[in-house]
mmCIF file as Biopython writes it, N, C-alpha, C and O atoms, coordinates in Angstrom:
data_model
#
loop_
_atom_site.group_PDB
_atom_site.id
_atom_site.type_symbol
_atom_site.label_atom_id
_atom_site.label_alt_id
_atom_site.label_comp_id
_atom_site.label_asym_id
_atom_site.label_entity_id
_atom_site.label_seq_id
_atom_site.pdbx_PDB_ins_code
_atom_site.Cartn_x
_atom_site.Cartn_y
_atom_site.Cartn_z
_atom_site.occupancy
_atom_site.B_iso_or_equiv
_atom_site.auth_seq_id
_atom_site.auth_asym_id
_atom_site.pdbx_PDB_model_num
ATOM 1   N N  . UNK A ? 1  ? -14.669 18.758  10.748  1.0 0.0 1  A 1 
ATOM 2   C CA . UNK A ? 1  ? -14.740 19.904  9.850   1.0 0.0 1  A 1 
ATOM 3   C C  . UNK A ? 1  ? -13.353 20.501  9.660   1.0 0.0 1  A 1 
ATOM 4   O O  . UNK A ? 1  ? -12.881 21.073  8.677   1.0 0.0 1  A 1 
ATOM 5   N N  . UNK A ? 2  ? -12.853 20.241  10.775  1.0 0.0 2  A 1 
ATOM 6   C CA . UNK A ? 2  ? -11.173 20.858  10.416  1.0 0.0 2  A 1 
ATOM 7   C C  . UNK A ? 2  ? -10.603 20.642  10.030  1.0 0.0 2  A 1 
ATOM 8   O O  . UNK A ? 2  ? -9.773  21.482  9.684   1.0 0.0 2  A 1 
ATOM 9   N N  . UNK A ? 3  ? -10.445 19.235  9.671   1.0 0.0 3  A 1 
ATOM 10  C CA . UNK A ? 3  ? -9.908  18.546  8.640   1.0 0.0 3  A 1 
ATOM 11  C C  . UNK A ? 3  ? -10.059 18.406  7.550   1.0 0.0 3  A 1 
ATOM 12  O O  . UNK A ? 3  ? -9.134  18.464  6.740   1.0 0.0 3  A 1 
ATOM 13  N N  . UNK A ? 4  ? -11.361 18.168  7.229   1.0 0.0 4  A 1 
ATOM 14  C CA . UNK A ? 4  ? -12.431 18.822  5.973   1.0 0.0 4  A 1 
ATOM 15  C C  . UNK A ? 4  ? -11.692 19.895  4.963   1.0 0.0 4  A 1 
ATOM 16  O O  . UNK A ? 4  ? -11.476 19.962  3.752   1.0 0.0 4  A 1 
ATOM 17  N N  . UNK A ? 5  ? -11.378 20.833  6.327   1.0 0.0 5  A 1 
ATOM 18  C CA . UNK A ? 5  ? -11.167 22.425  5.376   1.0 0.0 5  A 1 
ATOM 19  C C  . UNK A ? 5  ? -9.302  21.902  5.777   1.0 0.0 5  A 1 
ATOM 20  O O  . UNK A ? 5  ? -8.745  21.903  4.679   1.0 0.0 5  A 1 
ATOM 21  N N  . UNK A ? 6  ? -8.713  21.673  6.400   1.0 0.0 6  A 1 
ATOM 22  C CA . UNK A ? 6  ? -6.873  21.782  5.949   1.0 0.0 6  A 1 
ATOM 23  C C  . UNK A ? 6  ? -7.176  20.842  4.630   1.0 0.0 6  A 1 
ATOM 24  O O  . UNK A ? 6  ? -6.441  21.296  3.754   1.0 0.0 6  A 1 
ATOM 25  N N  . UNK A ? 7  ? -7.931  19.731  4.092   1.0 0.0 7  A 1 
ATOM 26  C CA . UNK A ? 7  ? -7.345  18.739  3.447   1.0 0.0 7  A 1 
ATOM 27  C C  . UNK A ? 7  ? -8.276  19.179  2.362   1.0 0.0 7  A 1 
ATOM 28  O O  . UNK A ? 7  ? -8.122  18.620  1.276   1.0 0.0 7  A 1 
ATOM 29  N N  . UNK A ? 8  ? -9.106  19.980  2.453   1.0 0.0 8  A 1 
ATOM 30  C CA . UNK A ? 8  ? -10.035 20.432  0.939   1.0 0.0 8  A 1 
ATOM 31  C C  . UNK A ? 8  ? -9.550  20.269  -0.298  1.0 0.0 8  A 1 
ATOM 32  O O  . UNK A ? 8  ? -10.202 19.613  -1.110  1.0 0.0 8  A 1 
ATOM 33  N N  . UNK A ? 9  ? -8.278  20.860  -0.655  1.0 0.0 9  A 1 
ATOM 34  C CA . UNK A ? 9  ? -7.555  20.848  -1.905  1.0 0.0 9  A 1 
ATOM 35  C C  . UNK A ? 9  ? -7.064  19.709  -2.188  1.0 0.0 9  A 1 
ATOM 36  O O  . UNK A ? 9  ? -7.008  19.445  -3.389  1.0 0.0 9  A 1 
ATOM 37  N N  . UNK A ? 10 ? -6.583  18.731  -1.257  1.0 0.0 10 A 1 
ATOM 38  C CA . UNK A ? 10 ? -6.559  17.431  -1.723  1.0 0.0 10 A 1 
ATOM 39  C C  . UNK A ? 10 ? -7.558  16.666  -2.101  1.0 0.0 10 A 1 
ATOM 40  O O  . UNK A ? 10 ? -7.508  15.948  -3.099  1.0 0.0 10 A 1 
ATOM 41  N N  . UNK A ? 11 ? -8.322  16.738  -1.504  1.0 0.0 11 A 1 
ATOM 42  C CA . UNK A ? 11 ? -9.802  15.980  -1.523  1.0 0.0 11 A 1 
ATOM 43  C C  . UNK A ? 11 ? -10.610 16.474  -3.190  1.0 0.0 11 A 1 
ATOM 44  O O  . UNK A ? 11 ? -11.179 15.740  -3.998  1.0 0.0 11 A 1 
ATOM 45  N N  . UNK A ? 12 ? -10.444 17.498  -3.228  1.0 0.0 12 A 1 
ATOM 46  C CA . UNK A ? 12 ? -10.545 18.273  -4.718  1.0 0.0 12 A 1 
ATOM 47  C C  . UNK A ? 12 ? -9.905  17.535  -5.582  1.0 0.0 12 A 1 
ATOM 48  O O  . UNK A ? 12 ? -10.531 17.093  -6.546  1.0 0.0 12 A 1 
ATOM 49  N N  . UNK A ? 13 ? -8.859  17.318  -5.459  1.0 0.0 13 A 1 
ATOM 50  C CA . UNK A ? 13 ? -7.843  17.519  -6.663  1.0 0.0 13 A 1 
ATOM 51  C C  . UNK A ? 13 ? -8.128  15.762  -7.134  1.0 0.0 13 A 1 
ATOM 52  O O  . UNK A ? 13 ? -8.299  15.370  -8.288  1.0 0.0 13 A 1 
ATOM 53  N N  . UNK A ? 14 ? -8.116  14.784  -5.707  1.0 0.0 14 A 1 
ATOM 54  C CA . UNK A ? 14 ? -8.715  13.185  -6.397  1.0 0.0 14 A 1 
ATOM 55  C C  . UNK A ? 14 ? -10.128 13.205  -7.599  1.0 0.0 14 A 1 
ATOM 56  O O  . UNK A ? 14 ? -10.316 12.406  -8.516  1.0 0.0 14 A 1 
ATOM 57  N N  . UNK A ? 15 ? -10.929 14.330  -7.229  1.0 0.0 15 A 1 
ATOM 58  C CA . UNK A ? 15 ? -11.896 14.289  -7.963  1.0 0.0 15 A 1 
ATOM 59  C C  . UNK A ? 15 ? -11.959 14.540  -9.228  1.0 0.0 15 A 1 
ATOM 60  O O  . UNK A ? 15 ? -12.676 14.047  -10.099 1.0 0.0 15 A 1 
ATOM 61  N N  . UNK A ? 16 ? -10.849 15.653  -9.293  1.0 0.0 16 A 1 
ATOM 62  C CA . UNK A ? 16 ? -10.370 16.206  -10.337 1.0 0.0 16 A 1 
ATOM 63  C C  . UNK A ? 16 ? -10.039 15.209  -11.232 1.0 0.0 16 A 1 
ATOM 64  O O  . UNK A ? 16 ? -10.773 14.605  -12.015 1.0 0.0 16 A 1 
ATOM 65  N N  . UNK A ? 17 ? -8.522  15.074  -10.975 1.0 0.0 17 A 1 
ATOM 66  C CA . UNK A ? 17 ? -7.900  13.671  -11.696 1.0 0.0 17 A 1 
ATOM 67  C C  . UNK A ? 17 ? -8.260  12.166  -11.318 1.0 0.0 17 A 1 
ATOM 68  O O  . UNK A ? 17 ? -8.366  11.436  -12.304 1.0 0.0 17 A 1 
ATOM 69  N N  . UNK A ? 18 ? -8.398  11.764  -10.497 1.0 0.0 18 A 1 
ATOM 70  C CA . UNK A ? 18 ? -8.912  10.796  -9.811  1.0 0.0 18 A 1 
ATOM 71  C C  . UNK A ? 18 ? -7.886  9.760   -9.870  1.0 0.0 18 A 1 
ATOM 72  O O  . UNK A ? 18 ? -8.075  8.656   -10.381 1.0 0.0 18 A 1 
ATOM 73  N N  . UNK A ? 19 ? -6.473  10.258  -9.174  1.0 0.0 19 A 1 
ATOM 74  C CA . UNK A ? 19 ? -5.347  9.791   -9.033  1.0 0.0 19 A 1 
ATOM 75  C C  . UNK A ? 19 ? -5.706  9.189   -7.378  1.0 0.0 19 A 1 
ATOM 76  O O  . UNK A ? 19 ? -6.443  9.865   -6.660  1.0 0.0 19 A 1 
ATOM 77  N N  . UNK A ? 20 ? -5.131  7.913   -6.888  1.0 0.0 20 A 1 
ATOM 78  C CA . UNK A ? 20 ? -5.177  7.458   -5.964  1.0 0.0 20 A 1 
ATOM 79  C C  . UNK A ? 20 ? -3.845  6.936   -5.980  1.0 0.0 20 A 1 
ATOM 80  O O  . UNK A ? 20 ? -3.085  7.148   -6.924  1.0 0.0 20 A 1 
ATOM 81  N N  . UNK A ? 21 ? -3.475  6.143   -4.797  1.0 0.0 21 A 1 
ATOM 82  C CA . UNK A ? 21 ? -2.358  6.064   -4.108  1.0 0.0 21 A 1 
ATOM 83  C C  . UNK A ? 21 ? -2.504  4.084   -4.432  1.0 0.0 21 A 1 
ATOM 84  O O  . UNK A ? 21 ? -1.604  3.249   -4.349  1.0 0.0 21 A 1 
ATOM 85  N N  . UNK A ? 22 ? -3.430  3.957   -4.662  1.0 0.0 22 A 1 
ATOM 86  C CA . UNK A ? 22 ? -3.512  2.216   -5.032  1.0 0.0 22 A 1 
ATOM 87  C C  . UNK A ? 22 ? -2.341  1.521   -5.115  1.0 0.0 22 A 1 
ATOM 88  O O  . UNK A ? 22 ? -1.875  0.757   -4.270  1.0 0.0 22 A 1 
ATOM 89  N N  . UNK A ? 23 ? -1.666  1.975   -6.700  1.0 0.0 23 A 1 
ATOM 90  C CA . UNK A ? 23 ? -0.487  1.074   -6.957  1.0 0.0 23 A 1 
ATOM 91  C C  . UNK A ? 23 ? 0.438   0.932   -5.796  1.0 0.0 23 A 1 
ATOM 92  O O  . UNK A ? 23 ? 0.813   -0.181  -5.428  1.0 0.0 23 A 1 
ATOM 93  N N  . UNK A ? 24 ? 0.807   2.010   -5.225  1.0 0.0 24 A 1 
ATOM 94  C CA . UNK A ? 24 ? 2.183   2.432   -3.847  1.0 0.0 24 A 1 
ATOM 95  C C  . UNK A ? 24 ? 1.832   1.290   -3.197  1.0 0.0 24 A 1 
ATOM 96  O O  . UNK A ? 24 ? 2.700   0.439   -2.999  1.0 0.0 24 A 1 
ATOM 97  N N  . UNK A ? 25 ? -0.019  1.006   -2.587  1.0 0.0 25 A 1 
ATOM 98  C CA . UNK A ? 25 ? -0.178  0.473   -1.351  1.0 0.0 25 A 1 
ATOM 99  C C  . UNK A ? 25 ? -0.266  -0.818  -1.777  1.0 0.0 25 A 1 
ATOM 100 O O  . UNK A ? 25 ? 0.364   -1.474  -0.948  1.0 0.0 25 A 1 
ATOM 101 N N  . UNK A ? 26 ? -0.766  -1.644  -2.735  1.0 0.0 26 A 1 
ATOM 102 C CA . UNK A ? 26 ? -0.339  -2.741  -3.484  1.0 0.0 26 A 1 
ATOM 103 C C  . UNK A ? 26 ? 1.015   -3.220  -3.605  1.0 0.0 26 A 1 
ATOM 104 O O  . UNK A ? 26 ? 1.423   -4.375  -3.482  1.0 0.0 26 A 1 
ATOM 105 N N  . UNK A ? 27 ? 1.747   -2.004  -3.902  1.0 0.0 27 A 1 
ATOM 106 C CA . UNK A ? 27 ? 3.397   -2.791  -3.703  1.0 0.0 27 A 1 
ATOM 107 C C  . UNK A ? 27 ? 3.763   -2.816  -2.424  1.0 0.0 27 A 1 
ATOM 108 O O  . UNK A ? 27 ? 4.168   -3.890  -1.979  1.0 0.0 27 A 1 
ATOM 109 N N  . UNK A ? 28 ? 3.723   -2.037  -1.841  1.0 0.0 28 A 1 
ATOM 110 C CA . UNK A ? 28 ? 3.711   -2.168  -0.034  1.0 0.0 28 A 1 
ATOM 111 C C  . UNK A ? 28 ? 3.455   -3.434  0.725   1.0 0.0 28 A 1 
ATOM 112 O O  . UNK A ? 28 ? 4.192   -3.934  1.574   1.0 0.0 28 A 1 
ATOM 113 N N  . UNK A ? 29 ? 1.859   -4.046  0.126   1.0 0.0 29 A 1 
ATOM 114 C CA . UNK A ? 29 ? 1.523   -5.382  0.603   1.0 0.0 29 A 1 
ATOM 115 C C  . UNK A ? 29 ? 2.750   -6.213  -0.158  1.0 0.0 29 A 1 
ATOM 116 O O  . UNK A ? 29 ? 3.757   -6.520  0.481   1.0 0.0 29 A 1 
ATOM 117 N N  . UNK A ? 30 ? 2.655   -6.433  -1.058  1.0 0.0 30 A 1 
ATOM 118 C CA . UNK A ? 30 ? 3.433   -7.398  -1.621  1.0 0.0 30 A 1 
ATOM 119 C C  . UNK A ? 30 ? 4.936   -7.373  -1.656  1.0 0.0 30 A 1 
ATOM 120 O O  . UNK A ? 30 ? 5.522   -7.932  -2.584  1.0 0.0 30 A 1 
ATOM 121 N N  . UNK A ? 31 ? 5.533   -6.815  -0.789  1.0 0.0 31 A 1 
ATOM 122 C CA . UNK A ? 31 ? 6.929   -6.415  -0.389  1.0 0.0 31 A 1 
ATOM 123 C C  . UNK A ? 31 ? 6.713   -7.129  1.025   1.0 0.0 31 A 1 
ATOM 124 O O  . UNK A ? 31 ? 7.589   -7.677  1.694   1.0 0.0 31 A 1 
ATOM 125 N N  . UNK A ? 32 ? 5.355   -7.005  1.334   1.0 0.0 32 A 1 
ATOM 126 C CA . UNK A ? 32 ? 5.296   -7.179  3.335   1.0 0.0 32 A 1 
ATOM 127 C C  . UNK A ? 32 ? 5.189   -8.950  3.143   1.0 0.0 32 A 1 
ATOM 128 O O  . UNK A ? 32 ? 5.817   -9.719  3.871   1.0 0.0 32 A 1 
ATOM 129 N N  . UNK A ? 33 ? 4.418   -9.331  2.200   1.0 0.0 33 A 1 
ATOM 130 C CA . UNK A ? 33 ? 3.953   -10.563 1.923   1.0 0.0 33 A 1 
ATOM 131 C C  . UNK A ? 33 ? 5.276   -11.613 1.204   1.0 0.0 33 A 1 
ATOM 132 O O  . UNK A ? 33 ? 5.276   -12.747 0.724   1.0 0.0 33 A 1 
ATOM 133 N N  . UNK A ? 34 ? 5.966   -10.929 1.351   1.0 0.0 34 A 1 
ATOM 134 C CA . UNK A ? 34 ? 7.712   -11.258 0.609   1.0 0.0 34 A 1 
ATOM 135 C C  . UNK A ? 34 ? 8.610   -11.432 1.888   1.0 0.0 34 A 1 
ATOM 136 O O  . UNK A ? 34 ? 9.112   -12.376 2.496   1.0 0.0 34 A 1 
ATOM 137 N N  . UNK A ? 35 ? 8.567   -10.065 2.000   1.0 0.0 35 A 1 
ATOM 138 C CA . UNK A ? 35 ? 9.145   -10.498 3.491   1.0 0.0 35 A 1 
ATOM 139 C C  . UNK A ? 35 ? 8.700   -11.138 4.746   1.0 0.0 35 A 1 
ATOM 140 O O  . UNK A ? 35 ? 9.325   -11.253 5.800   1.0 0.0 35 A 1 
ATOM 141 N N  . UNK A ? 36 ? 7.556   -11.519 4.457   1.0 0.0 36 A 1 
ATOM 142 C CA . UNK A ? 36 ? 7.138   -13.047 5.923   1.0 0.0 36 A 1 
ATOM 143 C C  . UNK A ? 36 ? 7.225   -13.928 5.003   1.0 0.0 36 A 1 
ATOM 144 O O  . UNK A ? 36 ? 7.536   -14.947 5.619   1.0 0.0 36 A 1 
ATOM 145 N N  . UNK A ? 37 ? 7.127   -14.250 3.637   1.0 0.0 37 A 1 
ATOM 146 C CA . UNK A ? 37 ? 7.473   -15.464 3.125   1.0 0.0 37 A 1 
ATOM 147 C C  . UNK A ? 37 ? 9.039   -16.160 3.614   1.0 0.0 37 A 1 
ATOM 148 O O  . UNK A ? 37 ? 9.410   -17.239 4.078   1.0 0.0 37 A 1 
ATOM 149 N N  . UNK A ? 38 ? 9.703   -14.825 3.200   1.0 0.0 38 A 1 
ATOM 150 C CA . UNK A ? 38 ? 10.697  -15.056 3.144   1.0 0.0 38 A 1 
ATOM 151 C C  . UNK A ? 38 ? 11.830  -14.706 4.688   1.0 0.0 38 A 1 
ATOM 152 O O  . UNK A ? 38 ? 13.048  -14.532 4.665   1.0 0.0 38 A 1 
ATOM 153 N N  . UNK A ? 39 ? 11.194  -14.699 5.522   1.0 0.0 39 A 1 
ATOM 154 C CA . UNK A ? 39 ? 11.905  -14.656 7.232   1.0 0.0 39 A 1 
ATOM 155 C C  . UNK A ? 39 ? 13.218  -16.254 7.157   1.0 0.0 39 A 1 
ATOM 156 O O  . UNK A ? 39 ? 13.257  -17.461 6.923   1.0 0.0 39 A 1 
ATOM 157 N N  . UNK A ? 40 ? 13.917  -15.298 7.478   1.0 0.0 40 A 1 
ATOM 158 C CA . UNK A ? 40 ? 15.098  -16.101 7.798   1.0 0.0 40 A 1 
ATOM 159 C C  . UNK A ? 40 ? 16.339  -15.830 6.899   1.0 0.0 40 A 1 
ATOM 160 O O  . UNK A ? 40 ? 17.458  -16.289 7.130   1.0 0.0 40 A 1 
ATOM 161 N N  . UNK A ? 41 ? 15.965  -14.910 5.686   1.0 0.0 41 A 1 
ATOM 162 C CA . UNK A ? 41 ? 17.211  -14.812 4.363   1.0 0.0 41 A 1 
ATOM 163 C C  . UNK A ? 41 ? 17.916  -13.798 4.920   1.0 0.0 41 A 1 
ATOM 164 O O  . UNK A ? 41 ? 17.489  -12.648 4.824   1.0 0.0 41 A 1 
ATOM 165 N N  . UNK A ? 42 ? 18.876  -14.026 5.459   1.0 0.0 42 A 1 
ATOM 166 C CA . UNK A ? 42 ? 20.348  -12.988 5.967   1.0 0.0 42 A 1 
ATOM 167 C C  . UNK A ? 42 ? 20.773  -11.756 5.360   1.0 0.0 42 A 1 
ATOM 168 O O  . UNK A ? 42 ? 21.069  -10.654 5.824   1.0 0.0 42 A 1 
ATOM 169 N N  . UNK A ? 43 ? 20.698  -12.518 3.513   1.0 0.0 43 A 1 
ATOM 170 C CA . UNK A ? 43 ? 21.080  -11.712 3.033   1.0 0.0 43 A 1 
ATOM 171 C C  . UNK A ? 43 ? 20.679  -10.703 2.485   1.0 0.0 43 A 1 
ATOM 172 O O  . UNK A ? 43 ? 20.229  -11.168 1.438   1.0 0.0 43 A 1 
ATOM 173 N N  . UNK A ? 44 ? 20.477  -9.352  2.437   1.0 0.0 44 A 1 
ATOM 174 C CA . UNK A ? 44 ? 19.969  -8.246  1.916   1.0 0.0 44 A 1 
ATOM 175 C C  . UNK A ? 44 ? 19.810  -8.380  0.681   1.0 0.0 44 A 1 
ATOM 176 O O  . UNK A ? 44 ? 18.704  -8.069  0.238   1.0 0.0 44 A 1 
ATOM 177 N N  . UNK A ? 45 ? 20.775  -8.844  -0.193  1.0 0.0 45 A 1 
ATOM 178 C CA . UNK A ? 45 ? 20.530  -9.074  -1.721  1.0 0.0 45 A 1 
ATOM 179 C C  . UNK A ? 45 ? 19.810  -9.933  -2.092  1.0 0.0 45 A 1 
ATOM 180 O O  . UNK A ? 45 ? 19.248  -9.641  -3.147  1.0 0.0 45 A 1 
ATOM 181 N N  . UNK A ? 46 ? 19.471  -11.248 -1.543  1.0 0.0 46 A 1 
ATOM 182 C CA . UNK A ? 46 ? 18.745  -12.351 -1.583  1.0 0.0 46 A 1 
ATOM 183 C C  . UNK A ? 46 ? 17.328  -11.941 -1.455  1.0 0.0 46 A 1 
ATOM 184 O O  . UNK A ? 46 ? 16.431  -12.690 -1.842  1.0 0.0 46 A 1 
ATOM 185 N N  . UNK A ? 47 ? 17.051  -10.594 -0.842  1.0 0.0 47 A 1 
ATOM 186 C CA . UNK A ? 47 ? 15.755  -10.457 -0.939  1.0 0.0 47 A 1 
ATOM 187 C C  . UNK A ? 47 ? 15.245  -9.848  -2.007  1.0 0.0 47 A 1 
ATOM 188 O O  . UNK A ? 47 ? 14.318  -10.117 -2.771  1.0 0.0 47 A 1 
ATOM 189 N N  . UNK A ? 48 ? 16.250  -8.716  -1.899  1.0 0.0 48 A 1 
ATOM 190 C CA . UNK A ? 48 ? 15.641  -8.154  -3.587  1.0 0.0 48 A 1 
ATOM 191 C C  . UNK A ? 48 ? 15.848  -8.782  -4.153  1.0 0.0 48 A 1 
ATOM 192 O O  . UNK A ? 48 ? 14.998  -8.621  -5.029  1.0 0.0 48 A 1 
ATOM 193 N N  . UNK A ? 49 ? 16.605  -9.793  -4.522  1.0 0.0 49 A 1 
ATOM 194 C CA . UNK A ? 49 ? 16.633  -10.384 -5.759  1.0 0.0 49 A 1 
ATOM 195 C C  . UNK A ? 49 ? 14.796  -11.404 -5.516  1.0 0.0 49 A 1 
ATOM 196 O O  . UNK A ? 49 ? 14.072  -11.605 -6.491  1.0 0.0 49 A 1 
ATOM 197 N N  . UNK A ? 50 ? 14.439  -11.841 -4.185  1.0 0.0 50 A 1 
ATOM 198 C CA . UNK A ? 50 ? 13.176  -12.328 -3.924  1.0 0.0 50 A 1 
ATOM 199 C C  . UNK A ? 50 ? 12.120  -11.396 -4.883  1.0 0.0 50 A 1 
ATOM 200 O O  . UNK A ? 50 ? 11.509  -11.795 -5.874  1.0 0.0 50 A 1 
ATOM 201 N N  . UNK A ? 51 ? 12.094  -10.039 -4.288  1.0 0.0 51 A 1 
ATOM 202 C CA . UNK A ? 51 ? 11.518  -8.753  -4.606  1.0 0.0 51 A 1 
ATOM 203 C C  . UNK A ? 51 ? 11.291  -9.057  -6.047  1.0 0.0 51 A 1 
ATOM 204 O O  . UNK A ? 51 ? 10.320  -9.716  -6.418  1.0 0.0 51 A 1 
ATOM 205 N N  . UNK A ? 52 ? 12.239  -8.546  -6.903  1.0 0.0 52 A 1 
ATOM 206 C CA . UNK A ? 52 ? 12.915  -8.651  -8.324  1.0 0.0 52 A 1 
ATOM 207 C C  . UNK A ? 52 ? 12.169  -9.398  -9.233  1.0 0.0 52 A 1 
ATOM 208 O O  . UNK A ? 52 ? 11.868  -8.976  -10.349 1.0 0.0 52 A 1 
ATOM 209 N N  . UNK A ? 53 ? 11.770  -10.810 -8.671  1.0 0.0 53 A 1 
ATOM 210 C CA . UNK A ? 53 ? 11.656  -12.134 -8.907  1.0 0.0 53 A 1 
ATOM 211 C C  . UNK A ? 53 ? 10.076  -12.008 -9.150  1.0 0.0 53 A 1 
ATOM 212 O O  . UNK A ? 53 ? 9.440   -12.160 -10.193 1.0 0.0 53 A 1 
ATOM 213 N N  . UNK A ? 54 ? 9.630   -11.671 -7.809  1.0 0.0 54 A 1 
ATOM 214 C CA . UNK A ? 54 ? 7.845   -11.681 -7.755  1.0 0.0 54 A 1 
ATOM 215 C C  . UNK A ? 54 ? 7.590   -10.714 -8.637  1.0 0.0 54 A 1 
ATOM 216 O O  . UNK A ? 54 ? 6.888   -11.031 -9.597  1.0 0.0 54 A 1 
ATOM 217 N N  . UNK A ? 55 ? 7.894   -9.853  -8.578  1.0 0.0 55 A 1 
ATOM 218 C CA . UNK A ? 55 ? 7.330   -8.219  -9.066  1.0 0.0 55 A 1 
ATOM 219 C C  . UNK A ? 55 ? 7.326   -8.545  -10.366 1.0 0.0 55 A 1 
ATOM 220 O O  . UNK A ? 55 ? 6.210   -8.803  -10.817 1.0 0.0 55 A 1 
ATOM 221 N N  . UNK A ? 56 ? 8.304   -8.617  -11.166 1.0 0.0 56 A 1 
ATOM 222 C CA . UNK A ? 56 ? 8.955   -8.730  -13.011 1.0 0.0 56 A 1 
ATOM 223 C C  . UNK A ? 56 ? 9.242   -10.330 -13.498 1.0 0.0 56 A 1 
ATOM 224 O O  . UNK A ? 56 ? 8.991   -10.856 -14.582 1.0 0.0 56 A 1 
ATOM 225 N N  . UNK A ? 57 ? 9.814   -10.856 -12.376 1.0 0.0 57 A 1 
ATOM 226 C CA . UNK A ? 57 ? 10.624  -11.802 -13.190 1.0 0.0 57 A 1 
ATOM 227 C C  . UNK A ? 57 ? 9.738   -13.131 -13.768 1.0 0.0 57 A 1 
ATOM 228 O O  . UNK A ? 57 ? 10.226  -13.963 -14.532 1.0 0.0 57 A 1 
ATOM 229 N N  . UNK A ? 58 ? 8.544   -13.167 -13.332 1.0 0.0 58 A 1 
ATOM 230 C CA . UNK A ? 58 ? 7.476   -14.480 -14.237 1.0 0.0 58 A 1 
ATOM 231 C C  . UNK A ? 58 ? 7.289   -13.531 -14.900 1.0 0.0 58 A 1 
ATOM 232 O O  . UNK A ? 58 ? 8.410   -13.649 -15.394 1.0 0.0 58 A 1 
ATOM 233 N N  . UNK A ? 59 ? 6.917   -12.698 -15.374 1.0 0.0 59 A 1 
ATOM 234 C CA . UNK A ? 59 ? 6.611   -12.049 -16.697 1.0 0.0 59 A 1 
ATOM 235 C C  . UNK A ? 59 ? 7.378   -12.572 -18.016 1.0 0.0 59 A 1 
ATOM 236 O O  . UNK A ? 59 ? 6.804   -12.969 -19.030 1.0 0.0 59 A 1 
ATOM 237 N N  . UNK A ? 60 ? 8.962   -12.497 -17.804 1.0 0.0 60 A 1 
ATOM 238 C CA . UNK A ? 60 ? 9.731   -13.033 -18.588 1.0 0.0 60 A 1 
ATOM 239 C C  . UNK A ? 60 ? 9.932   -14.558 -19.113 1.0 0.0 60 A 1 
ATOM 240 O O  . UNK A ? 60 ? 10.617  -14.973 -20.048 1.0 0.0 60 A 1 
ATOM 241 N N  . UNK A ? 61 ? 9.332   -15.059 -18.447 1.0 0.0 61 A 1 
ATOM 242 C CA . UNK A ? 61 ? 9.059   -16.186 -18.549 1.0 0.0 61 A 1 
ATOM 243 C C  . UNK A ? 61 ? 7.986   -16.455 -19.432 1.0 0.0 61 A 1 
ATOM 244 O O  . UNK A ? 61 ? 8.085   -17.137 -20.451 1.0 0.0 61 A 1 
ATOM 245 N N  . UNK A ? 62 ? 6.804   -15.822 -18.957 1.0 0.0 62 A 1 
ATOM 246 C CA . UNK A ? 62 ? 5.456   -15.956 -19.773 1.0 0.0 62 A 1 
ATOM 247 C C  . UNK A ? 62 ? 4.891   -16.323 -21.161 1.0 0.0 62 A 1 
ATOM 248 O O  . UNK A ? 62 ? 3.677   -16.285 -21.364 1.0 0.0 62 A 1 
#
């Protein structure tokens, strides 16, 4: 119940708009799922550019 009532107005406000956090936690996985693909790349840039690649870059292709 105590939680109930500190988090009320949040809990409201999804209903309201019915904004969720989905997309954030979707890119989250697929950043995590990038980086165990990709274990062993040294380089910091090599990943985002990994990142870069999955996220946008077949689109351009398409």
């Amino acid at each position: 119940i105590k939680t109930l009532m500190a988090r009320k107005d949040e809990i409201a406000n999804y209903f309201l708009g019915r904004h969720n956090s989905g997309f954030v936690e979707g890119l989250n996985n697929k950043i995590k799922v990038i980086k165990r693909r990709c274990y062993g790349i040294l380089n910091l840039g090599h990943l985002f550019q990994r990142i870069q690649l999955d996220l946008v870059g077949y689109k351009l292709y398409a």
